[in-house]
N, C-alpha and C positions, 0 to 999 in steps of 0.2 A: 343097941346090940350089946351083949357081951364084953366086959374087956377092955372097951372101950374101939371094940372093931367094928370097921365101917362095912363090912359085908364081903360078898366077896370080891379078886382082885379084877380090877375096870384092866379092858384092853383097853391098849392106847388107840387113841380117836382118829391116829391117822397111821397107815400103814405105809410100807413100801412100796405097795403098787401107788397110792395116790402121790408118794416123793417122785413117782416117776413120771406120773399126770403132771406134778407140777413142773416139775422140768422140760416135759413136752410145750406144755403151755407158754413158758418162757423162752423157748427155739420159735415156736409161732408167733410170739409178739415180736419177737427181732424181726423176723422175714416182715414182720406188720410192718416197724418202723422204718426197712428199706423201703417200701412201699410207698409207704407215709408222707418220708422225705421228697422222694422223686416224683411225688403229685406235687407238693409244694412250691417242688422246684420249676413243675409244669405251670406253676401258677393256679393250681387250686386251693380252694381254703379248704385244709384238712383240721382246723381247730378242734373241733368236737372229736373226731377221730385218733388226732395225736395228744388228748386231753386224758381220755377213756385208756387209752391203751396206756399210757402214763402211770395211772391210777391202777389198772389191773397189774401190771407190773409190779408195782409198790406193795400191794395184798397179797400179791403171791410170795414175792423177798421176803414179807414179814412174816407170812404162814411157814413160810421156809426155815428161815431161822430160829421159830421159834419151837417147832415142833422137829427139825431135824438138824442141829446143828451141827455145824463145819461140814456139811453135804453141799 
């Protein structure tokens, strides 16, 4: 390009509706890990399950902060 211009200007890849998918998402892994716990507590093995939700957890905090900070 010209100018040394990269074309024209990119929207950002994540909007305000998906900051608020990811918020919902993180209310739902909480009620998960109520969940979670009081199988455990029931004495089931929820390993896999408290592993996963762990994990999604973690990707969404990072997708969070890195595309919407102090949100």
């Amino acid at each position: 390009m010209p100018n040394g211009e990269d074309g024209p200007a990119r929207a950002e890849p994540l909007t305000e509706t998906d900051l608020a998918d990811i918020n919902r998402a993180l209310e739902r892994l909480e009620d998960s890990e109520r969940l979670i716990a009081k199988a455990q507590i029931a004495g089931i093995d929820v390993t896999p399950f408290r592993d996963r939700s762990r994990d999604t957890k973690d990707r969404l905090l990072k997708i969070k902060q890195a595309f919407f900070p102090g949100q």
